[in-house]
C-alpha positions in Angstrom: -58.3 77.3 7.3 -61.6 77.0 5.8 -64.6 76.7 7.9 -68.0 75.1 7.8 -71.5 74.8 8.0 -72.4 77.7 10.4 -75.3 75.5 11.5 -78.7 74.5 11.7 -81.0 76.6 13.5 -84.3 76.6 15.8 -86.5 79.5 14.9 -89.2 80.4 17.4 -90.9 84.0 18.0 -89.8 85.6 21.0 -92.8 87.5 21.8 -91.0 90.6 24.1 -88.5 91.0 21.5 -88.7 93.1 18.1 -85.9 93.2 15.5 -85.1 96.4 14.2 -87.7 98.4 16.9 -85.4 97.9 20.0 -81.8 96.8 20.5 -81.6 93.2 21.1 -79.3 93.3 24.4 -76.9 90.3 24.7 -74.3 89.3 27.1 -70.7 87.0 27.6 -72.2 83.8 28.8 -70.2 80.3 29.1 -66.3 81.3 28.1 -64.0 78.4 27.8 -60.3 80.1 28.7 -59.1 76.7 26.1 -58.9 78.8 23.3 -56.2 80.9 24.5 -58.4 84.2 23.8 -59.0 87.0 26.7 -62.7 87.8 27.3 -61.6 91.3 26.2 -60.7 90.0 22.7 -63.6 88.2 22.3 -66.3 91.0 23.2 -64.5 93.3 20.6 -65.0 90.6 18.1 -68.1 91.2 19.4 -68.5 94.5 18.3 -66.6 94.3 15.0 -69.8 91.4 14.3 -72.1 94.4 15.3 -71.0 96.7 13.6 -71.4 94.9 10.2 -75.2 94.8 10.6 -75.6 98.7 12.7 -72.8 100.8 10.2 -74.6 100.0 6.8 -78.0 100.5 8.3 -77.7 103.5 11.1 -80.0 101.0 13.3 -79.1 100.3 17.2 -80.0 96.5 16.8 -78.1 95.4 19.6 -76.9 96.5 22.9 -74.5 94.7 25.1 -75.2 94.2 28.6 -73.2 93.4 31.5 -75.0 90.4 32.9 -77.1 87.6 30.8 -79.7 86.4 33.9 -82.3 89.3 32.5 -85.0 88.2 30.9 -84.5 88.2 26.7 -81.2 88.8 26.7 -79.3 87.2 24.0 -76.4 84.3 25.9 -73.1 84.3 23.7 -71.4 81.2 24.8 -67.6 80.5 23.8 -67.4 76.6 23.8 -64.5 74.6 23.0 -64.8 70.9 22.1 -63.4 68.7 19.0 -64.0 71.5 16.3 -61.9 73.8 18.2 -59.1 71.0 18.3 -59.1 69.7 15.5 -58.3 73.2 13.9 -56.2 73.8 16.3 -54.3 70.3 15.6 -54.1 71.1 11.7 -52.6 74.5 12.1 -49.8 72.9 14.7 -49.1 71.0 12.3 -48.6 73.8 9.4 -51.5 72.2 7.4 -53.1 74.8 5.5 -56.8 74.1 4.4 -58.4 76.2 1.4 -62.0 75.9 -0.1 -61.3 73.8 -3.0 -61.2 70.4 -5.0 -57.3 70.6 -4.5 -57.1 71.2 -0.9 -59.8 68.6 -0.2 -57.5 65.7 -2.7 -54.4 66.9 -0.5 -56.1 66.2 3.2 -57.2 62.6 1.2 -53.9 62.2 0.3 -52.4 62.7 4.1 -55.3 61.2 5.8 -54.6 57.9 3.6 -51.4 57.6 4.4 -51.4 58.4 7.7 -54.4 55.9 8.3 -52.1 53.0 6.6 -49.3 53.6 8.5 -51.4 53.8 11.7 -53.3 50.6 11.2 -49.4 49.1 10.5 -48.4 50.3 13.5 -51.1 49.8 15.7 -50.9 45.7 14.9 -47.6 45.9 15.3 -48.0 47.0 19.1 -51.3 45.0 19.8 -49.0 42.1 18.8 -46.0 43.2 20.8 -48.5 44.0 23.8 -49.5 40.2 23.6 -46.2 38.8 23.9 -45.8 41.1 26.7 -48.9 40.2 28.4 -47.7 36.2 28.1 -43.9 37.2 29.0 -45.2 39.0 32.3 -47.6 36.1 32.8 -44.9 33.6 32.7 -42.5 35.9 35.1 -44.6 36.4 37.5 -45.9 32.6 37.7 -42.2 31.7 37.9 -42.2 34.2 41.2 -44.3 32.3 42.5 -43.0 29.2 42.1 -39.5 30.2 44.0 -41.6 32.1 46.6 -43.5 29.0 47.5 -40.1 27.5 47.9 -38.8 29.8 50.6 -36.7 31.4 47.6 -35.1 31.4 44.7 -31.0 30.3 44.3 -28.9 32.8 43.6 -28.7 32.1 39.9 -32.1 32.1 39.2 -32.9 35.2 41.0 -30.4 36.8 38.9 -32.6 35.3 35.8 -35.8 36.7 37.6 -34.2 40.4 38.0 -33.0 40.4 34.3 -36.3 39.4 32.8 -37.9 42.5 35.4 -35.8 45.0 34.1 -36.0 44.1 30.9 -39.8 43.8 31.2 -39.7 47.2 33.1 -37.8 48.7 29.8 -40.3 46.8 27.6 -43.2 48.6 29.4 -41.8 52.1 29.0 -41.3 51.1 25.3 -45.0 50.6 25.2 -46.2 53.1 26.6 -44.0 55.7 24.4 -45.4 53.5 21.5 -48.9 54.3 22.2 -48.5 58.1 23.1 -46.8 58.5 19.4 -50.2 56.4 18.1 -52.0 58.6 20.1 -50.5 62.0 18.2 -51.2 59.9 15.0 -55.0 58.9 16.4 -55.1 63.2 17.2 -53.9 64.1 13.7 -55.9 61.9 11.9 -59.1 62.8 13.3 -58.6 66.5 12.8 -57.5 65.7 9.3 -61.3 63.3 9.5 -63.4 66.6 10.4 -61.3 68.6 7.8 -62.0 66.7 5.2 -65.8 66.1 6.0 -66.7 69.7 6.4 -65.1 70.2 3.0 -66.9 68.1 1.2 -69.7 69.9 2.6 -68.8 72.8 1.9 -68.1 71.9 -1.8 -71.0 69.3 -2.4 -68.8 66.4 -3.0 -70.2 63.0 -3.7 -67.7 61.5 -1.6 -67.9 59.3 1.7 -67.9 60.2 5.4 -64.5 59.5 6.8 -64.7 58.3 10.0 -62.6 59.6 13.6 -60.2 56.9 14.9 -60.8 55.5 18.2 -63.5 58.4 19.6 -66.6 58.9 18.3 -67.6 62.9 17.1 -70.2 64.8 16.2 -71.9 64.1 12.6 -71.6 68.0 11.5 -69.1 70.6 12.0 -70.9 73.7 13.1 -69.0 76.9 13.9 -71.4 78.4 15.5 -75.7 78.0 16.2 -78.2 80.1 17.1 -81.2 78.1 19.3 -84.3 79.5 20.8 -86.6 77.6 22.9 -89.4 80.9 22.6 -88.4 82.0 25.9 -84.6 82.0 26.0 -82.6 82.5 22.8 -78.1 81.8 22.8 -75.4 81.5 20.6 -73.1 79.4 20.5 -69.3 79.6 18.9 -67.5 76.4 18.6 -64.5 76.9 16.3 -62.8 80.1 14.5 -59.6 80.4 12.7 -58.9 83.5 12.3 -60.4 86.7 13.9 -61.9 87.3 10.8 -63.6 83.9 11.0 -64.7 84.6 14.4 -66.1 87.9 13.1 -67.5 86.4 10.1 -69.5 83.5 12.4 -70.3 86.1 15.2 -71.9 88.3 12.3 -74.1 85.3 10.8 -75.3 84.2 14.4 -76.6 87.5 15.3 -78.5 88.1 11.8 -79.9 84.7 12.9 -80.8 86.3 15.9 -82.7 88.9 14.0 -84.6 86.1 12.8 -83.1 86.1 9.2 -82.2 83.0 7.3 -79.1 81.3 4.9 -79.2 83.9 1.9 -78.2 82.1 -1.4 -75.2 84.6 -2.4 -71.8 82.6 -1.7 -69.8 86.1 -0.6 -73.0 86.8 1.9 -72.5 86.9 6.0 -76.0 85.1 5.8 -74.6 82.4 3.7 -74.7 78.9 4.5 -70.9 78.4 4.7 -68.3 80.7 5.7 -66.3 81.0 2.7 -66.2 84.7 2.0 -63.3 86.6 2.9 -66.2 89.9 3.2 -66.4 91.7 6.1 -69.5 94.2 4.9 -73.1 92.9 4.0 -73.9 91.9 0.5 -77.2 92.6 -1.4 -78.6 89.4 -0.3 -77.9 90.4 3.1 -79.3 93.8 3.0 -82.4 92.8 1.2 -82.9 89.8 4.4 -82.6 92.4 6.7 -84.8 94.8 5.1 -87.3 91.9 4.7 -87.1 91.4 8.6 -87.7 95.4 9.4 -90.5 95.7 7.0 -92.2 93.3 9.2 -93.1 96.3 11.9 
């Protein structure tokens, strides 16, 4: 699946830490057991994302550390929230997503006609919930009558019980009705931040889709890098694939290292994560070179 913007970013100086001089040390911080992964799996991600910037270099530039309450160490929060579902959702669903024009006209394609018969259905059951609403008003009034009364005869109390049941079975009806528009109202918005973060990732001059029925986030951000000057964290919010997760893990830390998007498409530093690369590119290098020369 393909992924998106890795995220706008807060740079500030953190004035005890040096890039390239010292290791920065970072530690597990928030980890959100939702995304099915062991802490284990995650940290050797971890080092995989490392390694990408230490191998090509020879350069210690980070150092993991057991516990994130030191002062300067680098927070790597695992967070799981609509991003995270919405791939999830897709790939439930066997829907593949690539980076390109065709993949983007095929989401339209479900998304449309999902939405239509959605809307459909959704009328259909606010209109059926209506009726249901007056049938159940007019029952219960009629129970009320008869109780005043002491009662109701015999063959109107058989007429009462009927229209319970049946209202009982009507209820159940409904209620299966709107957990099936809720799998619909699920799919359609993971289909929503699919096709949003695609046309972002390919410039499209199209319009925002919007969610159904929740409201979400206005960017889809794998991951982000923040520093407040005194504390610094990343966060990751969605991955694919391990490789993903490496490839996002890898562009937060040089972001930690205080370098910036690189214009090269098949770059870790790039803007998107669209490469399949696993290794720096020039681009990258030359950023990171940029950074050290700094000392």
């Amino acid at each position: 699946m393909i992924c998106g913007a890795i995220g706008y970013h807060l740079y500030f100086t953190l004035q005890k830490r040096i890039p390239c001089a010292e290791p920065i040390p970072y530690a597990l911080g928030a980890f959100d057991i939702k995304f099915k992964i062991s802490k284990e799996y995650f940290l050797s991600a971890l080092l995989e994302a490392e390694a990408i910037w230490e191998k090509p270099t020879g350069r210690e530039l980070f150092t993991y550390e057991q516990l994130y309450d030191k002062q300067d160490v680098l927070k790597i929060n695992l967070i799981y929230d609509y991003r995270q579902e919405a791939t999830s959702k897709l790939k439930s669903l066997g829907i593949v997503v690539e980076n390109n024009q065709a993949s983007y006209n095929n989401l339209e394609v479900k998304y449309k006609t999902l939405k239509e018969k959605y809307d459909r259905e959704q009328s259909i059951l606010n209109a059926r919930i209506i009726s249901f609403n007056q049938k159940t008003k007019d029952y219960e009034a009629l129970v009320s009558y008869w109780n005043k009364k002491g009662g109701a005869p015999q063959k109107e109390y058989a007429e009462l019980e009927a229209t319970r049941i049946s209202l009982d079975q009507e209820l159940r009806e409904i209620k299966s009705q709107q957990v099936r528009l809720q799998d619909m109202v699920d799919e359609i918005n993971a289909l929503v931040v699919a096709l949003n973060r695609l046309a972002s990732n390919l410039n499209l001059t199209v319009d925002k889709y919007n969610t159904t029925s929740v409201a979400r986030g206005e960017t889809f951000e794998e991951g982000l890098y923040v520093s407040d000057g005194r504390t610094h964290e990343i966060n990751i919010y969605e991955f694919s694939s391990r490789k993903k997760l490496v490839r996002v893990l890898a562009h937060e830390l040089g972001h930690a290292l205080g370098i910036e998007h690189v214009p090269d498409s098949a770059s870790i530093m790039y803007e998107f994560n669209k490469a399949n690369s696993m290794t720096l590119s020039k681009d990258d290098l030359e950023a990171l070179d940029a950074v050290c020369a700094e000392l």
